[in-house]
C-alpha positions as CSV (number, residue, x, y, z in Angstrom):
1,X,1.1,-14.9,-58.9
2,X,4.8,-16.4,-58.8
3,X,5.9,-17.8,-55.4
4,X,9.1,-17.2,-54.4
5,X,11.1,-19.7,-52.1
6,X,14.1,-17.9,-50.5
7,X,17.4,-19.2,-48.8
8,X,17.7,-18.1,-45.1
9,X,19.5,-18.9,-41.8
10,X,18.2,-18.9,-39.0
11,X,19.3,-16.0,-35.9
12,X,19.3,-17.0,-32.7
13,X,17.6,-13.5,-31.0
14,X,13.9,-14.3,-32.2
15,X,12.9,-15.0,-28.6
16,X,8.9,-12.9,-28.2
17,X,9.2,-11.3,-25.3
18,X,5.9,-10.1,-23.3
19,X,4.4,-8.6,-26.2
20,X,5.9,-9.7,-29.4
21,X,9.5,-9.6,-30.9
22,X,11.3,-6.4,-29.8
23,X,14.4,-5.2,-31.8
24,X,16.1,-1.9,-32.9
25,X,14.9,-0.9,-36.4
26,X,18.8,-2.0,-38.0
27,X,18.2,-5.2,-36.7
28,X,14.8,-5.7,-38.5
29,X,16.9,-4.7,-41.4
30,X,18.9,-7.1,-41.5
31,X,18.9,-9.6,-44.6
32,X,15.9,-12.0,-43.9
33,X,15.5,-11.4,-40.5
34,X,11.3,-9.9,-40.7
35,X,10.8,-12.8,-43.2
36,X,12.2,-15.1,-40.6
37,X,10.1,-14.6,-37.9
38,X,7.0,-13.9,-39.8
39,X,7.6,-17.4,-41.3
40,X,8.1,-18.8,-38.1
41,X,4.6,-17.8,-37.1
42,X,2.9,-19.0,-40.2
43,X,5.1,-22.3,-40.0
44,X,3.7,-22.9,-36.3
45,X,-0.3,-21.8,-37.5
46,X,-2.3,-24.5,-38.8
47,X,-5.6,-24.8,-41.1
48,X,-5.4,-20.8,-42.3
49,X,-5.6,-21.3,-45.7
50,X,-7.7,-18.7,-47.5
51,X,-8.7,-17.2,-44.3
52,X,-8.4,-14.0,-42.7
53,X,-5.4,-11.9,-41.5
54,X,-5.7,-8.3,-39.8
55,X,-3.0,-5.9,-40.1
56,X,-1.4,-3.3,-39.0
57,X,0.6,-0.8,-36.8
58,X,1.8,2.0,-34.8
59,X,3.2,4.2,-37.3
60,X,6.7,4.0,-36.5
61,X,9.5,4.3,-38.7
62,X,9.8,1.0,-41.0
63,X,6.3,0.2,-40.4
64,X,5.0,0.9,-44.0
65,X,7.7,-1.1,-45.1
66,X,7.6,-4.2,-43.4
67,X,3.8,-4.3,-43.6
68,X,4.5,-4.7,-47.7
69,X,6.7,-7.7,-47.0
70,X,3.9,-9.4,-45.0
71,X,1.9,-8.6,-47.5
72,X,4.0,-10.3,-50.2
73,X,4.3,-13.8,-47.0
74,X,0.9,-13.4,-46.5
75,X,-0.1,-14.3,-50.0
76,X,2.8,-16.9,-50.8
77,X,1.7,-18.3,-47.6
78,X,-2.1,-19.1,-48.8
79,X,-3.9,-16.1,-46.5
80,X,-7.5,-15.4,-48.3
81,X,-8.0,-12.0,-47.3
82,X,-5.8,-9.1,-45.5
83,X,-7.9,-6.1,-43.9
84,X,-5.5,-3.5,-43.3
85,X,-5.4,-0.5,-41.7
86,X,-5.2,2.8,-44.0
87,X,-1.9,4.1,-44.3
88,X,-0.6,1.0,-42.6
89,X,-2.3,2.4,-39.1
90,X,-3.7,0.3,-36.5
91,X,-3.7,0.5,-32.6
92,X,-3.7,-2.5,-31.3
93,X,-7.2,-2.0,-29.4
94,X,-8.6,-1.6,-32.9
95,X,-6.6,-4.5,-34.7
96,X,-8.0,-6.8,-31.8
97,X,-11.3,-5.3,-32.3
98,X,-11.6,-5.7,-36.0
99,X,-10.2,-9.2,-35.7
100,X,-13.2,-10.0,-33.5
101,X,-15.9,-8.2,-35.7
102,X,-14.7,-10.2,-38.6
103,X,-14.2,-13.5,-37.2
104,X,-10.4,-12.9,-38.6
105,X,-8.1,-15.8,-38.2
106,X,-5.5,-13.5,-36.4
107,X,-3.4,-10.5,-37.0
108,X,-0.2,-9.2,-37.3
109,X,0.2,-5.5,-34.5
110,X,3.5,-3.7,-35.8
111,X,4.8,-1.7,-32.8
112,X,6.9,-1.2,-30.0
113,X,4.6,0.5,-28.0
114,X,5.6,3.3,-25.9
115,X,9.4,2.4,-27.1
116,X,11.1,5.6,-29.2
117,X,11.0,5.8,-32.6
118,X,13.1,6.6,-35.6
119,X,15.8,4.9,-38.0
120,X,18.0,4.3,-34.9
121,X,15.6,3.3,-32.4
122,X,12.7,0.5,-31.7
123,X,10.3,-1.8,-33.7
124,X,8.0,-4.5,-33.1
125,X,5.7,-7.3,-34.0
126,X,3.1,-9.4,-32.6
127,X,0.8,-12.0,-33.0
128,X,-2.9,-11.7,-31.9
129,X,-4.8,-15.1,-32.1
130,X,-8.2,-15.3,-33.5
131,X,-9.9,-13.6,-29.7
132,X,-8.0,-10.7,-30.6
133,X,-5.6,-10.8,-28.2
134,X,-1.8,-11.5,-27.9
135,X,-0.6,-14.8,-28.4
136,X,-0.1,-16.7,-25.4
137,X,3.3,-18.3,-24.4
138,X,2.3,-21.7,-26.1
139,X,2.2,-20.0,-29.3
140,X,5.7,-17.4,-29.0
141,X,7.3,-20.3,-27.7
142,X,6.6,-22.5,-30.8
143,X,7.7,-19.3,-32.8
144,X,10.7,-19.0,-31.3
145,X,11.4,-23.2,-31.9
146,X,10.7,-22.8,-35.7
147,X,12.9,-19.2,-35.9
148,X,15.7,-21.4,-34.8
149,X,15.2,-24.3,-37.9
150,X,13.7,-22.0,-39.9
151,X,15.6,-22.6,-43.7
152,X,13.5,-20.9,-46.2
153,X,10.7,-18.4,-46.3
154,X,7.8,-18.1,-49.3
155,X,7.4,-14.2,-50.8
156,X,4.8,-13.3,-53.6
157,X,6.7,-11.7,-56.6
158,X,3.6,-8.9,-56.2
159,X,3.7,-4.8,-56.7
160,X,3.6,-2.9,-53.1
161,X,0.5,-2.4,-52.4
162,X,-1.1,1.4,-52.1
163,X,-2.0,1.3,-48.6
164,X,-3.6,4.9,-48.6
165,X,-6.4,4.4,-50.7
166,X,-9.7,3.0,-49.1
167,X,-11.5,0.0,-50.9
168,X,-10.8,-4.0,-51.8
169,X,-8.5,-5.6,-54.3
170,X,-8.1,-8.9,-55.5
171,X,-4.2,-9.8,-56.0
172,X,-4.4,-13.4,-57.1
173,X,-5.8,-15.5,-54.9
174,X,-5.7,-12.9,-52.0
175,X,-8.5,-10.3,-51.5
176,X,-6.9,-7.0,-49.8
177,X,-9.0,-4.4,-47.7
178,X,-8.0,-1.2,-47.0
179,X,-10.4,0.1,-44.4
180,X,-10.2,3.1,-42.2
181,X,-8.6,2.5,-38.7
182,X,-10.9,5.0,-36.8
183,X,-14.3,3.9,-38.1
184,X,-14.9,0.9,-36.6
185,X,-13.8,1.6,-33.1
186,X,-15.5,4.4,-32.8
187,X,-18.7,2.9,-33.4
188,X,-17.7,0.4,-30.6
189,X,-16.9,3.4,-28.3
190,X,-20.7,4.5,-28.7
191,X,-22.1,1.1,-27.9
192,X,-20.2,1.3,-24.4
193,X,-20.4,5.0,-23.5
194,X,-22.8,7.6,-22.8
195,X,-22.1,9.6,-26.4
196,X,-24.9,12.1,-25.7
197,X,-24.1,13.2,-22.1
198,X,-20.7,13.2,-22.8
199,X,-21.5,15.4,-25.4
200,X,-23.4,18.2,-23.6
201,X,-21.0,17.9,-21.1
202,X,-17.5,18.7,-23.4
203,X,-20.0,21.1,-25.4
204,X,-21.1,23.3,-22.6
205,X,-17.9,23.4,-21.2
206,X,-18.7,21.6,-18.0
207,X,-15.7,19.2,-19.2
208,X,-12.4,20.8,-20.4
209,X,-10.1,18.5,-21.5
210,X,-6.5,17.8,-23.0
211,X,-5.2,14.6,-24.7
212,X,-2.1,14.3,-25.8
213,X,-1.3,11.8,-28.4
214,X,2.1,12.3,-28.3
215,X,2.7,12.3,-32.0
216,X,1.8,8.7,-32.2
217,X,-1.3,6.5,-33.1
218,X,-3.9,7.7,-31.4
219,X,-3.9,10.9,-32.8
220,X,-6.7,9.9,-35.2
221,X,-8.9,8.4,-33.3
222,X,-8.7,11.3,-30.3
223,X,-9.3,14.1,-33.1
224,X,-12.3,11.6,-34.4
225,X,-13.7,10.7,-31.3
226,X,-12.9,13.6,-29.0
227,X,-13.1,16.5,-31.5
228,X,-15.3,15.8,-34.4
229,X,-18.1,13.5,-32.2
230,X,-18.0,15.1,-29.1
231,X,-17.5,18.3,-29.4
232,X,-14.1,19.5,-27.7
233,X,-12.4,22.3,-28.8
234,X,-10.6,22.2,-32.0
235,X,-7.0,21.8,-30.6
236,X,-7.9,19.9,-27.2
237,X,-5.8,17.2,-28.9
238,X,-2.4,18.3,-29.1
239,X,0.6,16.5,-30.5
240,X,-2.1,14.5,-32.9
241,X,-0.1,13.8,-35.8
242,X,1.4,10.5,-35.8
243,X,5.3,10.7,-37.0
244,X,7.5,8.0,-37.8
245,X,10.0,8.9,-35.2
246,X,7.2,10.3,-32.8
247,X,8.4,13.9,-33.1
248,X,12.1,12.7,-31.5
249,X,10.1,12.0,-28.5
250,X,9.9,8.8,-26.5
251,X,6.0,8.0,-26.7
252,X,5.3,6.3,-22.9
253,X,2.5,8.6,-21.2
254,X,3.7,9.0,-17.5
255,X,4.8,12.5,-16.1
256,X,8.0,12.5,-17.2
257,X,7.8,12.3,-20.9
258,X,4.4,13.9,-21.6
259,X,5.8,17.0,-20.1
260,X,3.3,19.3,-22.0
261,X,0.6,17.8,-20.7
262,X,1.7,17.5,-17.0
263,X,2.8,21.2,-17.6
264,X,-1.3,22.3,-18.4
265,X,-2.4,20.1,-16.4
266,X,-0.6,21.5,-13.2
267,X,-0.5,25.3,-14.7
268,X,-2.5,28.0,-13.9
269,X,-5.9,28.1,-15.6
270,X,-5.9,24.0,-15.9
271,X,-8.6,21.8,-17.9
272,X,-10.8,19.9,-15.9
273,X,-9.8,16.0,-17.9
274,X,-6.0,16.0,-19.0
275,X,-4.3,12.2,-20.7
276,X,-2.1,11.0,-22.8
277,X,-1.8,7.7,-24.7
278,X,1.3,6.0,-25.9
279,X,3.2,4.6,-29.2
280,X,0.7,2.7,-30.3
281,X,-2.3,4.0,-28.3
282,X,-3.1,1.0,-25.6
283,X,-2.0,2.5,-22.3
284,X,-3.3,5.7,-20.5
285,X,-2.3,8.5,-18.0
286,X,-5.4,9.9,-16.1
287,X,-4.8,13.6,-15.1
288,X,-7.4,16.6,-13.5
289,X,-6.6,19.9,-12.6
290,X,-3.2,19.4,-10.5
291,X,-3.6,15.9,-9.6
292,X,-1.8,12.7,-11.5
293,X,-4.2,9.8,-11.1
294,X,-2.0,6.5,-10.6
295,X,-2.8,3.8,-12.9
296,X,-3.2,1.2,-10.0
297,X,-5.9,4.0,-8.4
298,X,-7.3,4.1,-11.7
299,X,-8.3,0.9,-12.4
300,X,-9.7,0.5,-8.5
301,X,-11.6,3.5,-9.5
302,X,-12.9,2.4,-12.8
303,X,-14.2,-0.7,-11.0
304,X,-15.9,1.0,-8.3
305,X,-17.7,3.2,-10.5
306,X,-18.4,1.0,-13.6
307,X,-22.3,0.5,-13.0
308,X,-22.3,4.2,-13.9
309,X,-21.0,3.1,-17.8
310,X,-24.3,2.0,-19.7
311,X,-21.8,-1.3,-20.8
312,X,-21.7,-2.2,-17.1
313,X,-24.6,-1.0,-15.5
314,X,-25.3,-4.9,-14.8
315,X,-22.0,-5.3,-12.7
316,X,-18.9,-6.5,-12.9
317,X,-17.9,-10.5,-13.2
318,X,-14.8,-9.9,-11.7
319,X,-12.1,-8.1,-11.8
320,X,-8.1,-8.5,-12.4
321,X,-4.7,-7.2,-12.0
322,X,-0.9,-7.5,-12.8
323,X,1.0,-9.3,-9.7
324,X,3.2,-5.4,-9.6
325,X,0.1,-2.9,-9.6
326,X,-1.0,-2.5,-6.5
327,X,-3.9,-3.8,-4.4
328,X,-6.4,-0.7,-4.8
329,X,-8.8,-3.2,-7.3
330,X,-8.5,-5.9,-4.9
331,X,-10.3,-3.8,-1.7
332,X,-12.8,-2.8,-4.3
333,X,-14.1,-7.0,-5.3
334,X,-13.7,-7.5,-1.6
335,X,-16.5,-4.8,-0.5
336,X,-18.4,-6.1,-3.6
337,X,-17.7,-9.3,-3.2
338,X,-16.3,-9.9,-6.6
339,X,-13.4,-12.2,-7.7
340,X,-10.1,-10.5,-8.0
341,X,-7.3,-12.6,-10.5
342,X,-3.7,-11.7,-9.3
343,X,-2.0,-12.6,-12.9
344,X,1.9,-12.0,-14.8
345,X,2.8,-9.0,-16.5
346,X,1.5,-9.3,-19.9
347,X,-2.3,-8.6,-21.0
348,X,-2.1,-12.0,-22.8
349,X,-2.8,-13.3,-19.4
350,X,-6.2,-11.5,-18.7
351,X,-7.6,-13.4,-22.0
352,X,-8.6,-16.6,-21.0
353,X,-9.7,-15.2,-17.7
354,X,-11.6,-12.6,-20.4
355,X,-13.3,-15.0,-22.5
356,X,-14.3,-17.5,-19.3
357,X,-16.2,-14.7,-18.6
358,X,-14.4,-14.6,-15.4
359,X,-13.8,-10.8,-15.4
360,X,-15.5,-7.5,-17.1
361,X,-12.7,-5.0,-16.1
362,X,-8.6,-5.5,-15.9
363,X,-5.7,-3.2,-15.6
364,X,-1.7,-3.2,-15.0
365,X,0.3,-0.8,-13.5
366,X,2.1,0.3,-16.6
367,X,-0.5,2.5,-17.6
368,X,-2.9,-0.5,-19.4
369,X,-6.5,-0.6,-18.8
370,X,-9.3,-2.7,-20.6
371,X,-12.6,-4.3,-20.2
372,X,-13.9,-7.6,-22.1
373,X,-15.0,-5.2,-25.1
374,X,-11.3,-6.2,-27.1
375,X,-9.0,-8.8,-26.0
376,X,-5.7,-5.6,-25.7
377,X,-5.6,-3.4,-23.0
378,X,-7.1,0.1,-24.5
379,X,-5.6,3.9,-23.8
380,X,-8.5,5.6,-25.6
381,X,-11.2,3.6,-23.6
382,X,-10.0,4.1,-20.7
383,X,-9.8,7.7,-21.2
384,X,-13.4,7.7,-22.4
385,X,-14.6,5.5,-19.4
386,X,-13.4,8.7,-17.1
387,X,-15.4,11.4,-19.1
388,X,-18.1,9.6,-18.7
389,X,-17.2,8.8,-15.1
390,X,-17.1,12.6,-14.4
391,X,-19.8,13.6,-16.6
392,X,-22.0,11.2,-14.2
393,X,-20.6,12.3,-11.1
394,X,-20.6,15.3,-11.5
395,X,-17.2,16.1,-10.1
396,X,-13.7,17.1,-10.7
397,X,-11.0,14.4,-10.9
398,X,-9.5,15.5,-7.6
399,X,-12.5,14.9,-5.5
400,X,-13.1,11.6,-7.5
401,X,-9.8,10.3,-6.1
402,X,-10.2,12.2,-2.9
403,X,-14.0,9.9,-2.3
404,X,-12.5,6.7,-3.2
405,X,-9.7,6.7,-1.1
406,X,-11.8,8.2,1.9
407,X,-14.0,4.7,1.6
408,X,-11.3,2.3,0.7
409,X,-8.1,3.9,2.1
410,X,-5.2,4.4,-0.8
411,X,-2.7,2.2,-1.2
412,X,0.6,4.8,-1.9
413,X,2.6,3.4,-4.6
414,X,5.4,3.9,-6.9
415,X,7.5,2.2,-9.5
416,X,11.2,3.0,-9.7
417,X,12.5,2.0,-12.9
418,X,16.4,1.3,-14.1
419,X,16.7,1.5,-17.8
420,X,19.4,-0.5,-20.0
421,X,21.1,-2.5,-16.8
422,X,24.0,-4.7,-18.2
423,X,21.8,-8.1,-18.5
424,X,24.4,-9.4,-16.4
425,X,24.0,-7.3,-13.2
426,X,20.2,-7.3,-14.0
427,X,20.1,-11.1,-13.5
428,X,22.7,-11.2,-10.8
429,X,20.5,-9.0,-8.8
430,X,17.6,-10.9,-9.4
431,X,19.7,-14.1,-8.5
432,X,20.9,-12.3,-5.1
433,X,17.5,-12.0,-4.4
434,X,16.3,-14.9,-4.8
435,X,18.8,-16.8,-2.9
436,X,17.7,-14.9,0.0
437,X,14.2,-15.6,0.2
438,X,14.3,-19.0,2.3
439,X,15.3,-16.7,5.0
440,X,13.7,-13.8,4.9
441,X,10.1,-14.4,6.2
442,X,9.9,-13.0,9.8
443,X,12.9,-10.3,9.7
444,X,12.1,-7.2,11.4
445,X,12.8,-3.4,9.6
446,X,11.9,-1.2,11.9
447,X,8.4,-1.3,11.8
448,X,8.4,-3.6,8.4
449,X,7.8,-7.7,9.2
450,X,8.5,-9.5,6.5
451,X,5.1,-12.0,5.9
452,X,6.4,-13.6,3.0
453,X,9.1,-13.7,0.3
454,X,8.6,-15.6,-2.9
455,X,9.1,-15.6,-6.2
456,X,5.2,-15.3,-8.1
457,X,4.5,-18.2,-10.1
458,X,0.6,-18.2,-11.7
459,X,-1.6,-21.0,-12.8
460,X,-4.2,-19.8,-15.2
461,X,-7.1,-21.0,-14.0
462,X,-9.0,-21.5,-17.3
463,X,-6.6,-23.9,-18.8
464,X,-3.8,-25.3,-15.8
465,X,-0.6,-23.5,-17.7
466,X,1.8,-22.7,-15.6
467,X,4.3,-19.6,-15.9
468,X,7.4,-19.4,-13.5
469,X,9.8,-16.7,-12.3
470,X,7.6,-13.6,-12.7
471,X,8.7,-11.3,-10.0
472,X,10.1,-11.4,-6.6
473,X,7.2,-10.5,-4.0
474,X,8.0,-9.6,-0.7
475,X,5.2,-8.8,1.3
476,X,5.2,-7.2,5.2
477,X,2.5,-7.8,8.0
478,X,1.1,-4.0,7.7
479,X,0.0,-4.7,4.0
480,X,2.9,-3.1,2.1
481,X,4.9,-4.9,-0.4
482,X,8.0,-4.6,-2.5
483,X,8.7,-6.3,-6.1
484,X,11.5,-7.2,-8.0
485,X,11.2,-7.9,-11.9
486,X,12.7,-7.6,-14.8
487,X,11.1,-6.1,-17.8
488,X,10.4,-7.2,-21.2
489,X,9.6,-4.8,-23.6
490,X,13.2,-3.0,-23.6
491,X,15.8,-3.5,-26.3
492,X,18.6,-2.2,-25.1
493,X,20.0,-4.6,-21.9
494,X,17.4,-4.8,-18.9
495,X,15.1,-2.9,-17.3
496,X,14.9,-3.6,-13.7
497,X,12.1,-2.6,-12.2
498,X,10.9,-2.0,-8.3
499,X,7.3,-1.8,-7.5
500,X,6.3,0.0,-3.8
501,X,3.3,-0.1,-2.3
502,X,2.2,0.8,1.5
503,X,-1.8,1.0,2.7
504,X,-2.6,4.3,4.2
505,X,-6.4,3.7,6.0
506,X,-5.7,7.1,8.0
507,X,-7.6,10.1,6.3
508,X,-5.0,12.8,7.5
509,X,-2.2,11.1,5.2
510,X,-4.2,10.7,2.0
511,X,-2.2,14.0,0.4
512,X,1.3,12.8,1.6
513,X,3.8,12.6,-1.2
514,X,4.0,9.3,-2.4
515,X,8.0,9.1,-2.3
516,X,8.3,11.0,0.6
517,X,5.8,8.4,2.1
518,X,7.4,5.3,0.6
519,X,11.0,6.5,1.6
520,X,11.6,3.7,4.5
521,X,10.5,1.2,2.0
522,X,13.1,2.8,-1.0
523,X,15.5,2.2,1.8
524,X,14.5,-1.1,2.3
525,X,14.5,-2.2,-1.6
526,X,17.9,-0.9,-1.7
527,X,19.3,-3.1,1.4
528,X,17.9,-6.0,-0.2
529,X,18.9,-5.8,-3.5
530,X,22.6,-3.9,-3.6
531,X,20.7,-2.0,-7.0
532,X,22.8,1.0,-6.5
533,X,25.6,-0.5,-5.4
534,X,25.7,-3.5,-8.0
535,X,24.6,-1.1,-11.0
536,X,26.8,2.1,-9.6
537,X,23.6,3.9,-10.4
538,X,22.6,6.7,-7.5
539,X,19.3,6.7,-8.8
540,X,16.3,5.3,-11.0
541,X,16.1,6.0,-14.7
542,X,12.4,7.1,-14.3
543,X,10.2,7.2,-11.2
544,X,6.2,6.9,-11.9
């Protein structure tokens, strides 16, 4: 096999943001620039040679083609073996599982999530480590130091390879597996859930459900799992083929993109289980029969209930949460009396925690749940984890909520989001911010004390990193709280995001609307930050 040693020059936007290196497609496309920053990763790798790399992606459009260029790097590069997905298709819960299983150096996720997709829209690229989870910042900031010296890249002069046909090759001094994407996680589904009551319950009808896969990964693995194993309805999975531009769609399950589901679920004649999954299948939206679970309630509820899952009949370790979602999970380790981490944005920061053993159960507010089974958060799982959560129970999804919320008191919450800011009014309202929090601490708002005002920093307590400006907390004496921060996983300028929560112990207000409910502190957010007035927006770009 020739080696190939090609000319480049380094470009100076190869920064990973929370998960991985986020561009528009055209931008991938430019001369060198995939080879770049995949040699940038390999360059700051050590002692891989002839070991083993997983994978693959979400589906999107370019991922067939870049994943034959890594291919090609992976080989000049002195990788032993590649397992790839089929077809190039691999959720990331699947990639990090099949890392795992085979004691795989790393892998390579291609996606941009619950970004759009399509020639003139979004692509991605991660590293997992050999856990199976994202790299952490050690690693993306050494990426980002070689993609700025970077010179050269090594390609394999090599044929593409077919990526649809199942079985093992040997290409020179590479071995290539093509394995199916489905097979293997599924069989780790079964070792954590209840197969056979969940079964009887979808087959007799008890359970009624309706996933929508929103044209993207996941599609698969819900007809597999959902259809073929457990018996629902031919159909119950709609949307299930995965396109390369996600059927002109933008792929992010909340309610206002996964309109079809939101429209069964709150229609006449509804099933008893609706969700949805995303781009590249690792976040959730839990739905019943006109309800909308929150993903902050769900994860509270997931840990309250998970000794009903045969995987954690034995108890939880502890649990853990994004700094934004909301403190439902924390009242739940406090009446158990379990630990509770309070981490970044960014699942690579549950992993340590994860393989300390520290905590069975994690979730963020931005529709990512996951349990120590696969170092990435895990749509399908979690979806899963609540059929066999009603299935047990016995009851609808409403009353589920209804139960919890009656023993722990429901934290009302809401995240208001403001899509493609100019970066520079983005980070001026973040700096207005944060010049006034020396002074905000004990300012009255009617009946909103400030507590505290800070700006969340987080040492891992595994090994003593330390990760700075993550969000601008401000907390009030009654329990609420308001957050500031700017998101990561956009492409197109900033996404400033504003996180709400208030505590509601009173019984009588569990069915208030949440915006209606949270409407002093939208107010407030808005006095304190200038967002509409400094953006000349009169309202969010998405509310969830």
């Amino acid at each position: 096999m020739q080696i190939e040693t090609i000319t480049t020059h380094p470009y100076d936007d190869q920064n990973p943001g929370t998960s991985g290196l986020r561009k528009k497609v055209k931008t991938f496309q430019q001369p060198g620039y995939l080879e770049n920053f995949v040699q940038s990763i390999f360059d700051s790798l050590n002692d891989f040679a002839g070991k083993t790399l997983v994978l693959g992606g979400d589906g999107r459009y370019f991922n067939r083609a870049a994943i034959q260029i890594i291919i090609k790097m992976a080989a000049a590069n002195g990788f032993g073996e590649l397992i790839i997905g089929q077809g190039g298709l691999l959720s990331p819960p699947a990639a990090s599982h099949l890392i795992r299983k085979n004691q795989a150096f790393g892998g390579l996720v291609l996606s941009a999530s619950h970004n759009p997709g399509g020639p003139d829209e979004d692509f991605g690229i991660k590293y997992n480590v050999a856990n199976g989870g994202p790299a952490p910042e050690k690693y993306t900031a050494a990426f980002y130091q070689c993609s700025q010296a970077i010179d050269c890249y090594k390609i394999a002069a090599m044929a593409d390879i077919d990526l649809d046909s199942i079985g093992t090759q040997q290409v020179g001094d590479i071995k290539i597996t093509i394995v199916d994407p489905v097979t293997d996680y599924a069989e780790m589904m079964q070792s954590i859930f209840d197969f056979p009551l969940l079964k009887q319950s979808i087959g007799s009808g008890y359970i009624r459900l309706c996933f929508d896969a929103m044209h993207a990964i996941t599609g698969p693995y819900a007809k597999r799992i959902l259809e073929d194993m457990l018996g629902a309805k031919p159909g119950s999975v709609i949307n299930a083929e995965p396109l390369e531009d996600f059927g002109g769609h933008h792929p992010d399950p909340n309610l206002a993109h996964a309109q079809e589901l939101a429209a069964k679920m709150f229609g006449p004649d509804a099933p008893t289980f609706g969700a949805a999954s995303d781009g590249d299948g690792d976040r959730n939206m839990i739905m019943g029969s006109h309800i909308f679970v929150t993903p902050s309630d769900s994860l509270a509820i997931m840990a309250a209930n998970a000794h009903l899952i045969p995987a954690y009949a034995k108890g939880l370790s502890g649990v853990a949460r994004s700094m934004p979602t909301s403190q439902a999970v924390d009242r739940v380790a406090a009446k158990y009396a379990i630990p509770c981490y309070e981490t970044p944005t960014g699942w690579k920061f549950f992993g340590n925690l994860l393989d300390a053993g520290k905590i069975t159960i994690c979730g963020e507010e931005s529709f990512g749940t996951g349990s120590d089974h696969v170092r990435e958060k895990d749509g399908l799982w979690a979806v899963l984890f609540w059929l066999n959560l009603i299935a047990r129970k016995r009851q609808p999804v409403a009353d589920i909520v209804h139960d919890h919320w009656l023993k722990f008191g429901r934290d009302i919450y809401s995240r208001h989001d403001y899509e493609a800011v100019s970066s520079d009014i983005a980070n001026g309202i973040i700096e207005h911010l944060r010049s006034r929090l020396p002074t905000l601490a004990g300012q009255a708002f009617d009946e909103y004390i400030i507590k505290y005002a800070d700006e969340f920093s987080y040492q891992d307590p595994i090994d003593n990193s330390i990760s700075h400006n993550q969000g601008i907390r401000i907390g009030f004496e009654n329990g609420s709280r308001i957050v500031f921060r700017l998101s990561g996983t956009g492409t197109v300028g900033a996404t400033l995001r504003i996180y709400l929560e208030r505590f509601e112990v009173d019984a009588e207000k569990h069915d208030q609307d949440a915006q209606a409910a949270l409407a002093d502190l939208i107010d407030l957010a808005e006095q304190l930050s200038e967002i509409k007035k400094r953006t000349g927006r009169t309202e969010p770009t998405v509310i969830t």
